[in-house]
N, C-alpha and C positions, 0 to 999 in steps of 0.2 A: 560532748559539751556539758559543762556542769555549772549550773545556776547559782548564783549567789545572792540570796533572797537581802531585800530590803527587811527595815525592822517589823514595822506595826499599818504596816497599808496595802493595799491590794497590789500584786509586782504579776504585770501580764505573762508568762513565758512564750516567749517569739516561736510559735509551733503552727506552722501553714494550714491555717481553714479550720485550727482548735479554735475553744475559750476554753484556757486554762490560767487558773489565776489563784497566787500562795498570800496570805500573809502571815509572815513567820511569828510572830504573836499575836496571836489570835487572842488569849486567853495569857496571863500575869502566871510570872511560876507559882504562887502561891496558891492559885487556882485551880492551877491545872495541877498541880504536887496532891490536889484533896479532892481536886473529880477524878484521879488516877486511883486514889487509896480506895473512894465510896466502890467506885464500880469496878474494883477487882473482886470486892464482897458481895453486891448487887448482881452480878450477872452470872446466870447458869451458865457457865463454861464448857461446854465438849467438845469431844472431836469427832468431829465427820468423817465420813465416809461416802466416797464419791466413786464414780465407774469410769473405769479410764483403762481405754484398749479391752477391754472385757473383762477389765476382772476390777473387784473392790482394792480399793486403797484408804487408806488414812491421810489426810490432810496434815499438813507439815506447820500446823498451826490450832489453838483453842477458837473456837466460834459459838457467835449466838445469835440468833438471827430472831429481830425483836419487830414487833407491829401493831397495827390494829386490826379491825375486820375486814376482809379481802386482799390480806396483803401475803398470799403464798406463795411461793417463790418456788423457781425452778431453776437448780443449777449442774449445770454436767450431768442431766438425768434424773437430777435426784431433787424429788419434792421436801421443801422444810416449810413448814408450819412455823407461823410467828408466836413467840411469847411474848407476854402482857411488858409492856413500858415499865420502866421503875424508877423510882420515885427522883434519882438525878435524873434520868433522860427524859423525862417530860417539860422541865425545864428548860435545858438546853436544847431541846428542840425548835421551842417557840422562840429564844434567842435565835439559832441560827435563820428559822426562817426571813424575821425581821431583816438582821444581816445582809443576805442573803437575795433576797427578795423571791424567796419559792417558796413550794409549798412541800413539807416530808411527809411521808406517811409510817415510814419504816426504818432500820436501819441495821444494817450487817457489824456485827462487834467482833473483832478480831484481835485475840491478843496472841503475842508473838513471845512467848520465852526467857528464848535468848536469842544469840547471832544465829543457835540453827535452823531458827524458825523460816518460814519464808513464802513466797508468793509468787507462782510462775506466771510469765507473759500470758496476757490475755485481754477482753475487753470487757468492759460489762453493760453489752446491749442483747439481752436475753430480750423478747418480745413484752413483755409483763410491762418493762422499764421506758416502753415508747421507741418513738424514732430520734430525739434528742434529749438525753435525758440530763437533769442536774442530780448530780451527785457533789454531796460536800462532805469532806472527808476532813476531821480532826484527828491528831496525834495526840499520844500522853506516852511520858516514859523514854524509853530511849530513843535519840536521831538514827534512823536509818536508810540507806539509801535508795529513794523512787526513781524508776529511771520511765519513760517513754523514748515508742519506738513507733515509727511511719508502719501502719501496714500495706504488708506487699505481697504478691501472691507467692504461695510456695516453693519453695529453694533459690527466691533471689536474697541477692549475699545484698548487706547492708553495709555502708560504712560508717566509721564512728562517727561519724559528722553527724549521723540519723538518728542514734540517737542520745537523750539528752536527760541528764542525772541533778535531781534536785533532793537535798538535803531534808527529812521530814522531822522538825525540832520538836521540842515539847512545847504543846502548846498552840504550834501551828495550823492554820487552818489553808487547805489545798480546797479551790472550786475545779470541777470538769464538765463544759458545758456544751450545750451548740452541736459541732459534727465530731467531736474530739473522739467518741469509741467509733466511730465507722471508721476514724482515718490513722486511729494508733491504739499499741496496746499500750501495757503498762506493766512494773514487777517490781516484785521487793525483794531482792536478792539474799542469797546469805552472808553472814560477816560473823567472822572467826573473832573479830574484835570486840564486840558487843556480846556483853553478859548478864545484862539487867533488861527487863521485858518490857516490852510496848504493847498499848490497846491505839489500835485504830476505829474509829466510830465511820462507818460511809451513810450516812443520810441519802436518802433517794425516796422518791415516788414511785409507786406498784400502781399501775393501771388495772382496774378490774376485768374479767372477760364480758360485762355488759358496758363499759366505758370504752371498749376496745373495738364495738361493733361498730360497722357503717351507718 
């Protein structure tokens, strides 16, 4: 099933027992065309490495994983330490929270290449992140395709009907709210067609290990 976003207002996608919700311009191309150019300069770019089946790998992607103090994250094993805000994303942070109505504390910067870049299925409820977490995720750069999928226990076959492919433009802002990582994952597949790169920004709140006690 593949979503056809509205222009400039919040468009719910019909995902049983989510909150997820896109508006495809979030942000005017002229906007987004000069928060794209600052923070491809702005942001320390690397690539990760992460432990998968026991042995190291490289991530199929540049990342930068940016915060304040207590916000270190654990992903696949592997601890990353936040670098300091820069001088776009302090702004637009306090924008999206507004927006929004949350609160960030951190955010995962992802940029993708080209079409080979990519993003395997998966969820992002690592404990750090709570038991419902808001994550708001902005695009810049090129549309590529988000898909969501019901999760289901190991080796049941899915059908296409499960799951459901939204278009991520420049400029758009995607909300994931409520129970949406307990009940589906998410990926950004490759595409052979796309040759210019996109930065994904995911805003989320880092619970501390003293905000996490009973």
């Amino acid at each position: 099933m593949i979503v056809e976003p509205c222009e400039d207002t919040w468009q719910a996608l019909p995902l049983p027992g989510a909150d997820v919700r896109y508006a495809a311009s979030w942000l005017v191309k002229d906007e987004a065309d000069r928060l794209l150019e600052r923070l491809l300069d702005e942001i320390s770019w690397e690539q990760h490495r992460f432990l998968m089946f026991g042995r190291e790998v490289s991530a199929p992607r540049l990342s930068c994983w940016i915060g304040g103090p207590g916000t270190t994250y654990m992903y696949s094993r592997t601890r990353f330490e936040p670098r300091t805000w820069t001088p776009s994303l302090t702004p637009l942070r306090a924008r999206l929270e507004q927006f929004c109505g949350a609160h960030f504390n951190s955010v995962l910067a992802n940029l993708y290449r080209d079409g080979r870049d990519s993003m395997g299925w998966h969820s992002d409820d690592e404990p750090e992140l709570g038991e419902q977490p808001v994550i708001a995720s902005l695009s810049l750069g090129a549309t590529r395709r988000f898909r969501l999928r019901r999760r289901v226990p190991r080796g049941t076959r899915l059908a296409p009907a499960d799951t459901m492919e939204c278009p991520l433009a420049h400029g758009s802002l995607l909300l994931m709210a409520g129970a949406t990582q307990r009940l589906y994952q998410h990926d950004l597949p490759k595409s052979a067609a796309v040759d210019t790169p996109r930065i994904n920004l995911t805003f989320r709140y880092i619970h501390t290990l003293a905000s996490r006690r009973p």
